[in-house]
C-alpha positions in Angstrom: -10.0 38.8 -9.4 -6.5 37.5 -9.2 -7.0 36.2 -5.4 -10.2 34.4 -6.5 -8.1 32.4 -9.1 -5.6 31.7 -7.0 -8.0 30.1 -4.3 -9.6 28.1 -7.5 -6.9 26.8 -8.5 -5.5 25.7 -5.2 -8.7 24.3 -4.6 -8.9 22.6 -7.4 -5.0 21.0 -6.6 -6.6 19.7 -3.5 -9.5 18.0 -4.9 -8.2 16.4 -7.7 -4.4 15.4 -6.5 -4.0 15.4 -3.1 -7.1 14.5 -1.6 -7.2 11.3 -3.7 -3.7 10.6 -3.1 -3.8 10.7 0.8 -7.3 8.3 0.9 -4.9 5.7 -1.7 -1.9 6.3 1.3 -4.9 5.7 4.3 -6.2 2.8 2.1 -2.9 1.1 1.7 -1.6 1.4 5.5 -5.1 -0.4 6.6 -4.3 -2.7 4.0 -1.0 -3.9 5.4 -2.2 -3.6 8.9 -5.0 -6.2 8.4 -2.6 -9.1 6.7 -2.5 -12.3 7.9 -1.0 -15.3 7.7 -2.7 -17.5 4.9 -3.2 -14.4 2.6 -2.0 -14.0 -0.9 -0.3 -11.0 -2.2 1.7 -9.3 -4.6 5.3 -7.0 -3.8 5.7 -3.8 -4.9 8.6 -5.8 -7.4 6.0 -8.3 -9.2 6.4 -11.4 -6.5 3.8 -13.1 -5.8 3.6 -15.1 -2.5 1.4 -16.1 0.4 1.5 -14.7 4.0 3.9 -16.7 6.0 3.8 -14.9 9.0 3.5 -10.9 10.3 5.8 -9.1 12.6 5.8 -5.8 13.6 7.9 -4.2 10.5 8.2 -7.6 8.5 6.1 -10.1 6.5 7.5 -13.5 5.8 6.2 -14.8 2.6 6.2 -18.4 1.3 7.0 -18.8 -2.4 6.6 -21.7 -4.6 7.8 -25.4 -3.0 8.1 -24.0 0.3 11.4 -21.1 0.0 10.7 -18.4 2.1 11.5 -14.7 2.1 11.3 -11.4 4.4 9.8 -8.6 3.1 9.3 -4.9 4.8 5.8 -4.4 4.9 6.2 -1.4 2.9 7.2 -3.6 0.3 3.6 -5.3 0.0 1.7 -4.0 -2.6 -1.6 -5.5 -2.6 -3.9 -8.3 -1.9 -5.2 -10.9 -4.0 
């Protein structure tokens, strides 16, 4: 009786933390892939910016009147 638990339980872990957890990881990495320049986003820190340009482990955004900064693309949180 105590195996069955066990498997329950674990089962249970799985379906309800970290199944959802890695489709929210899989979700965000297409997310980032498939920025371009001209999109708006928001940082993981509240800025909010438009996609200047993409490189390979670095977004350039474009803040208000022009200032731009470099970002890791880790650092993007989501799309507006």
């Amino acid at each position: 009786m105590q195996i069955v638990m066990m498997v329950g339980i674990i089962a249970v872990f799985y379906f309800f933390m970290i199944r959802p957890q890695q489709k929210k990881a899989k979700d965000q990495k297409v997310m980032i892939e498939n920025l371009k320049e001209g999109d708006s986003v928001v940082t993981i820190g509240g800025l909010h910016g438009k996609v200047h340009s993409v490189e390979e482990g670095t977004i350039t955004l474009t803040i208000d009147k022009g200032v731009k900064l470099t970002f890791e693309k880790s650092a993007i949180s989501r799309k507006i």
